[in-house]
C-alpha positions in Angstrom: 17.3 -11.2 -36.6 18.9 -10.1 -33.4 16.5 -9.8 -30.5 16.9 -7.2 -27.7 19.0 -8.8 -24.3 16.8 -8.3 -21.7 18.1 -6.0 -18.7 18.9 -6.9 -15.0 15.3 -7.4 -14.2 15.8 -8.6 -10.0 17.2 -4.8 -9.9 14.4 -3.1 -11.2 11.7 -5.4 -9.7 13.4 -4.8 -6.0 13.3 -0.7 -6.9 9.8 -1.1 -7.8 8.6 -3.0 -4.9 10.3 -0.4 -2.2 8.5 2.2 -5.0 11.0 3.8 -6.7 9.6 3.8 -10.1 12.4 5.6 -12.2 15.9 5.5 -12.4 15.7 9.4 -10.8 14.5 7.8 -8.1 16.8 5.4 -7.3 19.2 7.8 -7.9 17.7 10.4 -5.1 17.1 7.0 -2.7 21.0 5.9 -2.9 22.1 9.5 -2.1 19.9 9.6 1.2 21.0 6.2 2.2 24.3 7.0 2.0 24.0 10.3 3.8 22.4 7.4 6.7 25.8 6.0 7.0 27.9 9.2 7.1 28.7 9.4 3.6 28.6 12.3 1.2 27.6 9.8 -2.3 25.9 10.3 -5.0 25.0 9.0 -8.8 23.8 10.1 -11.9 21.3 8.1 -13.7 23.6 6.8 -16.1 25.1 4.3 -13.7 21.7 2.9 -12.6 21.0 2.7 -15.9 23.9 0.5 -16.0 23.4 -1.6 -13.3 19.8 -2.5 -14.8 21.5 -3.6 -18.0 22.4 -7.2 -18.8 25.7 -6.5 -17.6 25.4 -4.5 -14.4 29.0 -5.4 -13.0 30.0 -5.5 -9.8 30.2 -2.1 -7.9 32.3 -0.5 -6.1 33.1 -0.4 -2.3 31.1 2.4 -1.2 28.4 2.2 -3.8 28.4 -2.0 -2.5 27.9 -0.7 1.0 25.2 2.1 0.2 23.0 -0.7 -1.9 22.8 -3.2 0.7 21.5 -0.3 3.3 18.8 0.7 0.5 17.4 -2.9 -0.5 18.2 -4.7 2.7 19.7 -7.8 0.7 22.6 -9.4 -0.7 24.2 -7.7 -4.2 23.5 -11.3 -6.0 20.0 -11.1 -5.0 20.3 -7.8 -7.2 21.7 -9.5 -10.1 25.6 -8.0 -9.3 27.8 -11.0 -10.2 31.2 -10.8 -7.9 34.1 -10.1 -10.1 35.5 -13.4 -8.3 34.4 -16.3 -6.1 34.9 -15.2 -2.4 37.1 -16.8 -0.4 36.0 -18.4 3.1 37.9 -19.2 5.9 36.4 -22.7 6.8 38.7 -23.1 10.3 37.1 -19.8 11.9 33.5 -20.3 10.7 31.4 -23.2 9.9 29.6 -23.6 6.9 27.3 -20.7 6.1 27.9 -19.0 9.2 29.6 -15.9 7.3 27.3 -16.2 4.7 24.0 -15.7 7.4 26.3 -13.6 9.1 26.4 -10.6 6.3 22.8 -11.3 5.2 21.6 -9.9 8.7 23.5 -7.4 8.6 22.4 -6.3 4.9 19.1 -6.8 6.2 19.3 -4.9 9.5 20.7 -1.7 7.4 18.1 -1.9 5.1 15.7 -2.2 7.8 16.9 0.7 10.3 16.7 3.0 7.5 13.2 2.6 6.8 12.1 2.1 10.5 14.5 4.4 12.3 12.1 7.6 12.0 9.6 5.7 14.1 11.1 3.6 17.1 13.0 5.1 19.8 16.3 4.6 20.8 15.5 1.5 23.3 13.1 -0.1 20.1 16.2 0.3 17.7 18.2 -1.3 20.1 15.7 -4.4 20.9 15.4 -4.8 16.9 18.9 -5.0 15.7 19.4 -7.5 18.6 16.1 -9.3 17.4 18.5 -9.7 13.9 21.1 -10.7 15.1 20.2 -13.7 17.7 16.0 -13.9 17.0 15.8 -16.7 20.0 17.3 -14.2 22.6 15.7 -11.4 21.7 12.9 -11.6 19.8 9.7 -11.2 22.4 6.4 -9.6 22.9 7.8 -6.1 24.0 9.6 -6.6 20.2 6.0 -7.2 19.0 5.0 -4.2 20.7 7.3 -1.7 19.0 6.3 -3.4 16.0 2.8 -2.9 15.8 3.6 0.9 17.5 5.8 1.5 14.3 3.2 0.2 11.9 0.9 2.4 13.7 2.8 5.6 13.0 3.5 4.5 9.8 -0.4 4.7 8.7 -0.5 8.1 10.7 1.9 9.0 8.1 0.5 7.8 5.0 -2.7 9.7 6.0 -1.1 12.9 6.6 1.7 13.2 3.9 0.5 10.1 1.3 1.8 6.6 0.7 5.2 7.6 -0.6 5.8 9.0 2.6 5.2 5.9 4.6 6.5 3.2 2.2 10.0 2.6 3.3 8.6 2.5 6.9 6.4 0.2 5.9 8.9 -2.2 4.1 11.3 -1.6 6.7 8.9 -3.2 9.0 7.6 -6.0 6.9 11.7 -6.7 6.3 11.7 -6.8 10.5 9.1 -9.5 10.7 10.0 -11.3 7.9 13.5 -11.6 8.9 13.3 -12.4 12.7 10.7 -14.5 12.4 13.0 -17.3 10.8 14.3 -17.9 14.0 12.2 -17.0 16.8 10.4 -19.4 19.5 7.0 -20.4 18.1 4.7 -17.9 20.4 6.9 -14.9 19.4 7.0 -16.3 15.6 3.0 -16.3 15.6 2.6 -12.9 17.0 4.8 -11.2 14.4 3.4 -13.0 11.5 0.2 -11.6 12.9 1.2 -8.2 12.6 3.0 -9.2 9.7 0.3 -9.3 8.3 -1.4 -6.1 8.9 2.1 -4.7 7.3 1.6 -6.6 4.6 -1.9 -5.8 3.8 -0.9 -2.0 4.7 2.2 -2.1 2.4 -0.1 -3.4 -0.5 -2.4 -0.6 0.1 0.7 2.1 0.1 1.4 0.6 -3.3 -1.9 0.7 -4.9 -2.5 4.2 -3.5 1.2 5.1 -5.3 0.2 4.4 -8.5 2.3 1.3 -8.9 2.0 -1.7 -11.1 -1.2 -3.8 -9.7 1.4 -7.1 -9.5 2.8 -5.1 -6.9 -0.2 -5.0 -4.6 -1.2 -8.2 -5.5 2.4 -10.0 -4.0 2.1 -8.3 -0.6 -2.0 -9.1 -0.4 -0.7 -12.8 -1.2 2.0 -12.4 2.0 -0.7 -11.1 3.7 -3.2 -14.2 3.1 -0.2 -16.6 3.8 0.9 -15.2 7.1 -3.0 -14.6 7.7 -3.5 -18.3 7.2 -0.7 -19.4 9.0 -1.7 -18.2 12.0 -5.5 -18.9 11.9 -6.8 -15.6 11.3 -9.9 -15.8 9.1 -11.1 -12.3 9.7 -8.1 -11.2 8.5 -7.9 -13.9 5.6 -11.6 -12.5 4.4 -10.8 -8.6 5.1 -7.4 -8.8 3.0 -9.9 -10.5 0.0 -12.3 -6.9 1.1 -8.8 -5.0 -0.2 -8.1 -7.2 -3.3 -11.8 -6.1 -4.0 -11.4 -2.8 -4.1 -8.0 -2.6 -5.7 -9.8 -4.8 -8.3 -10.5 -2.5 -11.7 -14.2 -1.7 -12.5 -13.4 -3.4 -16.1 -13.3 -7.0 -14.0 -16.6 -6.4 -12.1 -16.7 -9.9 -12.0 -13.5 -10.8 -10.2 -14.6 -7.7 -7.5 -17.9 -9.7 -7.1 -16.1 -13.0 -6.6 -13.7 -11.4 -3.8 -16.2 -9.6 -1.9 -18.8 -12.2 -1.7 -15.8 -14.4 -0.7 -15.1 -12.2 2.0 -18.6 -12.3 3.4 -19.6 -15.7 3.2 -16.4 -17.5 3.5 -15.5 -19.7 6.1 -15.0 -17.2 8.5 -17.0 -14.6 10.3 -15.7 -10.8 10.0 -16.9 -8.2 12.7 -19.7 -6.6 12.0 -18.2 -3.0 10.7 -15.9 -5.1 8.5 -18.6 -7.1 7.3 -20.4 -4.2 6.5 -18.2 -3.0 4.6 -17.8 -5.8 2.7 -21.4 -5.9 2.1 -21.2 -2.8 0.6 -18.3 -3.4 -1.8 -20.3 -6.7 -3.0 -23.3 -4.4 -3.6 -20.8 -1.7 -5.7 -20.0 -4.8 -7.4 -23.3 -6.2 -8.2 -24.4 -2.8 -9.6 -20.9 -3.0 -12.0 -22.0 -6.2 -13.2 -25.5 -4.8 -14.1 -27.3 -6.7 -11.1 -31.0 -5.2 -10.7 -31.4 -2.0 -8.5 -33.6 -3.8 -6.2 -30.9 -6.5 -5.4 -28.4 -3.8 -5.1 -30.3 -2.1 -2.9 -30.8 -5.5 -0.4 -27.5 -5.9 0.0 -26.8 -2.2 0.8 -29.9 -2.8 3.6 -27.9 -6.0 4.8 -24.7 -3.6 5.4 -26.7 -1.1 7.3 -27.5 -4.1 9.2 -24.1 -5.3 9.9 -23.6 -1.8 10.9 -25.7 -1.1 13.5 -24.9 -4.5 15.3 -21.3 -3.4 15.8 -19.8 -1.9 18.9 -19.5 1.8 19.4 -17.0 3.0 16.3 -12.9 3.0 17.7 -10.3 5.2 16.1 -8.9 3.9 13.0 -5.4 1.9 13.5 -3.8 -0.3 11.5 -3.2 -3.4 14.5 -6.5 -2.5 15.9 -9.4 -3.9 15.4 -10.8 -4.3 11.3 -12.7 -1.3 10.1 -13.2 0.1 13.5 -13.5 3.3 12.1 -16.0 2.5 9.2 -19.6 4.8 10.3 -22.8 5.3 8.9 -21.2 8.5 6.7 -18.6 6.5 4.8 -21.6 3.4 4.2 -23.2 6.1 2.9 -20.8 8.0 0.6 -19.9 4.2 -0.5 -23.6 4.0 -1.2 -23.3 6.6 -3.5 -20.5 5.2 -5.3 -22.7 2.3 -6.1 -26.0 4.8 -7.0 -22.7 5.9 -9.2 -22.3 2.7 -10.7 -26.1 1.6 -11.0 -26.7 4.6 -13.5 -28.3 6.7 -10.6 -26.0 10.0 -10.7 -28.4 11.9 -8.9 -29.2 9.8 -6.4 -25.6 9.7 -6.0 -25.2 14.1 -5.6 -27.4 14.1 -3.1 -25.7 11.3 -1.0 -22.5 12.5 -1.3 -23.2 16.2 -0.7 -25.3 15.4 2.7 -22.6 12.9 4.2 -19.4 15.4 3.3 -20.9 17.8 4.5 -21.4 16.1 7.6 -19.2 13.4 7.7 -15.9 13.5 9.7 -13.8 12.2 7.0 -10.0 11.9 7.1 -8.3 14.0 4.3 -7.9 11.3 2.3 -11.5 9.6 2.4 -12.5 13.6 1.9 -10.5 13.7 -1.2 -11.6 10.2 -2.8 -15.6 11.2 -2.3 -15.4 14.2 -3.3 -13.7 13.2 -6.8 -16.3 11.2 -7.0 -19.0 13.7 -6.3 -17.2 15.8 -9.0 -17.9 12.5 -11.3 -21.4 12.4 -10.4 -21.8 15.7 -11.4 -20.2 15.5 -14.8 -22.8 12.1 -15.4 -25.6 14.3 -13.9 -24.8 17.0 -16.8 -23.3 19.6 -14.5 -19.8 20.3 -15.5 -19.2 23.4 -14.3 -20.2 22.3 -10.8 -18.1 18.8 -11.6 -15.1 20.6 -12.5 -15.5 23.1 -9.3 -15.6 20.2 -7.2 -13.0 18.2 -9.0 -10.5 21.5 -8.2 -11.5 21.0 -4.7 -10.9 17.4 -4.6 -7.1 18.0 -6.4 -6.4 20.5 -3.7 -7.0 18.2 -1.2 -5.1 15.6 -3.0 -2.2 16.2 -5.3 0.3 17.3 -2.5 0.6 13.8 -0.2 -0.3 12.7 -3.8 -3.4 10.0 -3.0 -3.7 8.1 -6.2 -7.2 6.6 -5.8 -8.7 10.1 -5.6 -6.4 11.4 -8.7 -7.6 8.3 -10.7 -11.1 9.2 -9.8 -10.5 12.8 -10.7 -8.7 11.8 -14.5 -12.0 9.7 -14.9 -14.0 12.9 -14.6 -11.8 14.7 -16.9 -12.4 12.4 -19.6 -15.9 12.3 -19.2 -16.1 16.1 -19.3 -14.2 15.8 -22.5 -17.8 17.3 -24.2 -17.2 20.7 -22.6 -13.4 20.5 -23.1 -13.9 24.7 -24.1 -15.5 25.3 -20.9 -13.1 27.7 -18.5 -13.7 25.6 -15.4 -13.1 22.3 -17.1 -10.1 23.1 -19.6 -8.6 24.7 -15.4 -9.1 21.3 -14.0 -7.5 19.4 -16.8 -4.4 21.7 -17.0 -4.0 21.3 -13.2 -4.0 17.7 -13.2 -1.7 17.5 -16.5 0.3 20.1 -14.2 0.8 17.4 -11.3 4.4 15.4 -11.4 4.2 12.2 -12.6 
């Protein structure tokens, strides 16, 4: 019996990590990235279908050029295989040299694209020479731009969604990852700091996208490794916070694990982060069918946490951890858990006082209201839980945020008893009606 030859799998993992999820999409990405570099290029989806086949060939010129701007790496590291061995001139370079030589530069293009929208001319110009010769010019006005870049990068995740802000966001991990190799010690610790935060944010861009949980997971790994490396503990505990919540309600165990981690590990998290940790161990407790009373400690040990922490900072991604996190999003998070404990109710009336009060970004207003809608639908108020589901779609199907829209299918399906209803049959067809 034949068996089927599998494909060129380092292409289609590199696509899906800079989230480009179909071949269209690749497609789309190699025409803007050529249109970077002056040309006028495009593809059909035939040809990447080729190059994801077993044999994806060796392509051409241009098409060689536009690829290593896209994925900031060599073709082999795509799975291309040259059509012959190049030849090296060992009498003008030594040993390597030419080979280092073109990996920056693959690098740099892939990084420029992705970062160019957010550094000024002067920041450009300080990172390509980073690249090239990280000992000269790799310093903590480089760090700077850096974490400035990162910063505008979250600013545009929250106003136009994570698909918006992902090839920022790689562009900058790419940065750190690359020039740290070389730089001087000081330097090298402060961008794996920030490295970091990219990494943690660039996990969170991919879980809010929709994409493949292994996806997430590598970049929260990077992010524990350069968190580690540079003797971060909050850090170390607040990336096991995120694993937590990306962590599916079927493995309320594992959620439990990670957030308790993250609160009682070897490390001590400021107090908004550790309240907020507090209250995703409390979510998971009441997953994992924990009594209410119990539930309900931990919830009071968050307020706690809460009300020893400094006055509340705006949100940033380098700043400091969950200095944004208030009394309304504890709440609304309380909810969740009332959610999750069986208490539906309990969970309206929480969710409709705090949003109506609350000074929630658009996202955060999006995800709790979904799940107000699917408190409703558990209270036995459909038509009021597909109302407020249409409200919660309008908030969140153009920038596309994917934890809200998962929140809003699971309503759907538990409104599946009053599938004839006008309101709920309208909310269904609208979120059938969103692009994949």
């Amino acid at each position: 019996m034949s068996q089927t030859q599998p494909g060129n799998a380092k292409f289609v993992a590199a696509r899906l990590q800079r989230g480009w999820h179909s071949q269209t999409d690749v497609a789309e990405a190699y025409q803007q990235h050529a249109a970077l570099l002056g040309e006028r290029a495009t593809i059909t989806v035939r040809q990447v279908r080729r190059w994801e086949s077993p044999t994806p060939g060796w392509p051409n010129t241009l098409a060689r050029r536009v690829l290593r701007n896209m994925f900031g790496m060599p073709l082999e590291e795509l799975g291309f295989v040259p059509l012959q061995p190049v030849r090296r001139d060992t009498t003008a370079a030594a040993p390597g040299r030419e080979d280092d030589s073109m990996r920056r530069r693959t690098v740099l293009g892939g990084i420029l694209a992705g970062a160019t929208p957010l550094l000024d001319p002067h920041a450009l110009e300080h990172l390509a020479a980073a690249v090239t010769s990280a000992r000269r010019y790799a310093d903590h006005h480089l760090v700077a731009h850096l974490r400035t870049a990162l910063d505008e990068a979250a600013r545009t995740d929250g106003r136009t969604g994570p698909r918006q802000a992902l090839p920022a966001a790689l562009g900058i991990l790419g940065a750190i990852d690359e020039i740290a190799r070389d730089a001087a010690p000081a330097v090298r610790r402060e961008l794996l700091v920030v490295g970091a935060r990219a990494a943690e944010f660039t996990a969170w861009l991919h879980r809010d996208a929709g994409d493949p949980p292994h996806i997430a997971t590598f970049f929260h790994d990077r992010a524990i490794e350069w968190a580690t490396l540079t003797g971060d503990g909050p850090m170390h505990a607040y990336v096991l916070l995120r694993k937590a919540q990306a962590t599916d309600r079927d493995d309320a165990a594992r959620m439990r694990d990670l957030a308790q981690a993250a609160v009682h590990g070897p490390w001590t998290l400021p107090p908004r982060a550790q309240a907020e940790a507090l209250q995703q161990e409390a979510r998971a407790m009441a997953l994992t069918g924990t009594a209410p009373d119990v539930v309900a400690r931990t919830l009071d040990h968050a307020h706690e946490a809460l009300a020893a922490a400094p006055p509340a900072e705006p949100a940033t991604c380098t700043g400091p951890l969950c200095a944004g996190y208030t009394t309304d999003r504890l709440m609304a998070q309380s909810a969740i858990c009332h959610r999750e404990a069986g208490q539906p109710e309990s969970a309206v009336v929480l969710l409709r006082q705090h949003l109506s009060r609350g000074d929630f970004a658009p996202r955060d207003r999006a995800f709790f209201t979904a799940h107000l809608a699917g408190a409703l639908a558990a209270a036995g108020e459909p038509d009021e839980a597909a109302t407020t589901g249409l409200a919660a779609l309008g908030l969140a199907a153009a920038p596309h945020f994917g934890q809200a829209l998962g929140e809003l299918r699971r309503t759907v399906a538990a409104l599946r008893p009053y599938a004839r209803r006008a309101t709920v049959r309208e909310l269904r067809q609208a979120l059938t009606a969103l692009p994949a």
